[in-house]
N, C-alpha and C positions, 0 to 999 in steps of 0.2 A: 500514175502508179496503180490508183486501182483498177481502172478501165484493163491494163496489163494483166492483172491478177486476176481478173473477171473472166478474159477474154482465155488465158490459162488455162483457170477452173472448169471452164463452157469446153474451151475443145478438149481435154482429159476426160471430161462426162462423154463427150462423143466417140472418145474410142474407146471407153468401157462399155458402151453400149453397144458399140458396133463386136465386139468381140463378148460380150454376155447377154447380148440382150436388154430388151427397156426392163423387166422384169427385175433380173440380176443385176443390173447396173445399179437401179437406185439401192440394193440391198447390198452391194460390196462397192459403191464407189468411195465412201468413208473409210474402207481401208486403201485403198488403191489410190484413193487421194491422197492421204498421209503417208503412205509407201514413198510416192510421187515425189514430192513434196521436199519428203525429210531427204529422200538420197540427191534431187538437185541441189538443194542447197547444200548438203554435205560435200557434194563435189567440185561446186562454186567455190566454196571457203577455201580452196586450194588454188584458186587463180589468184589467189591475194598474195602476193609474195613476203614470204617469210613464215607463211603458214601452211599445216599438214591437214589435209581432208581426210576426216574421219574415215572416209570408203577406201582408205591409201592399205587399209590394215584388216587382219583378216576378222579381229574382233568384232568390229559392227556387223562386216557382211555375213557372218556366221550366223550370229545374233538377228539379223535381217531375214535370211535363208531361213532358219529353224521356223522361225514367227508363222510364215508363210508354208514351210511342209505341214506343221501342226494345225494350221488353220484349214490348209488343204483337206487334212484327213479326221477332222473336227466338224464340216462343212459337209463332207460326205457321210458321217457316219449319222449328221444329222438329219438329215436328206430322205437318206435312205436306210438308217436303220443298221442290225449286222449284215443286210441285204448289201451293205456297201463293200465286206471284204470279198466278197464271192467273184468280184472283177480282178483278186489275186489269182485266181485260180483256171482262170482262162474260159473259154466258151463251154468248153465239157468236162468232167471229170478225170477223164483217160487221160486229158494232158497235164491235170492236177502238176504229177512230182516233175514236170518240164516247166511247165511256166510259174509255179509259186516263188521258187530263187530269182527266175529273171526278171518277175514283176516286183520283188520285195527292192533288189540291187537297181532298179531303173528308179525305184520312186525313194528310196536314199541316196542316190548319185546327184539326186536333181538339188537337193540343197546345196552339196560341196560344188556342185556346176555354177551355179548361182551367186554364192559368194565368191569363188576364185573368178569366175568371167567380170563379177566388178571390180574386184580387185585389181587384177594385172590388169585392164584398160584402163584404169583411172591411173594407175603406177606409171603405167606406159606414158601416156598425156602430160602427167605430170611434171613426169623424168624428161622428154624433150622440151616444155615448156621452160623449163631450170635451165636447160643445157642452153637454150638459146641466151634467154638472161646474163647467163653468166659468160658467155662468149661475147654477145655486143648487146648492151642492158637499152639501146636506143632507135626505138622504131624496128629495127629486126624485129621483134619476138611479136609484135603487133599482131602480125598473120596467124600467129601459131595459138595469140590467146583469143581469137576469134573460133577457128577449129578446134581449142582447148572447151569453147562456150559450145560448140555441138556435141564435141565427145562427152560430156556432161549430161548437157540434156539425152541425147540419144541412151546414154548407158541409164540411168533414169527409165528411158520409154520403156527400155529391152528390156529390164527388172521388171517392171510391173506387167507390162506384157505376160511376159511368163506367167507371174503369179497370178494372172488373169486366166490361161492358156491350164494352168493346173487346176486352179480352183472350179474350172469350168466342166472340165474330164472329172472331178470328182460328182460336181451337181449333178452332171446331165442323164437324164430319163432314156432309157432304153427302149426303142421305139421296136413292137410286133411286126 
């Protein structure tokens, strides 16, 4: 069991660093870990029959979502200062009043993205996983709670992916 956990922990560091960097990695992998972490298991506890996983509902994933825009633009503005809103307003000025609404609406779209896409895929999973159960409760549903153990983990990776993918468009240095 721990060798399993180790061996977890080790390849989640490695695709935070592959998508932040050694730099960033070691500096956001204690969120990304715990992001990680709490939504696998949240979504395991629903392979257990008779029981609802937290991510089934839009409560946590909203709550999850926010955490993650706020830290997005908390991580940028620490970064960089009020130097970080000036990425609302697009490359030049002239495009100011075109691009300030499409870049405000892209980067509030991305939380309700993020909790509705955990959402309805864990619902989904869920919902045929029951369906099987309750049609033949014996050896059928086998298959489906193997693919119910990826759609888990994978909606997991996609979550923090992202919030790896966001927090990184905030940090990152505009190169001359």
């Amino acid at each position: 069991l721990r060798n399993t956990f180790e061996y977890l922990a080790e390849s989640l560091f490695g695709m935070v660093e592959g998508a932040m960097g050694e730099k960033n990695a070691r500096r956001f992998y204690p969120l990304i870990g715990s992001l990680f972490i709490f939504i696998l298991f949240c979504n395991l506890f629903a392979l257990i029959p008779g029981f609802v996983a937290p991510t089934d509902t839009l409560k946590t994933n909203v709550g999850l979502a926010l955490m993650v825009f706020v830290l997005t633009h908390y991580y940028g503005l620490k970064e960089h200062g009020l130097a970080y809103l000036k990425h609302f307003l697009g490359p030049n000025l002239a495009l100011a009043p075109l691009m300030l609404p499409i870049e405000l609406f892209s980067h509030f779209a991305r939380p309700l993205s993020l909790s509705l896409r955990l959402m309805g895929n864990m619902v989904a999973d869920h919902k045929v996983v029951l369906s099987f159960f309750a049609l033949v409760p014996i050896l059928v549903p086998v298959p489906f709670l193997a693919l119910g153990l990826l759609v888990c983990l994978l909606q997991a990776v996609v979550f923090c992916t992202l919030a790896m993918v966001y927090i990184s468009m905030a940090i990152e240095h505009e190169e001359h």
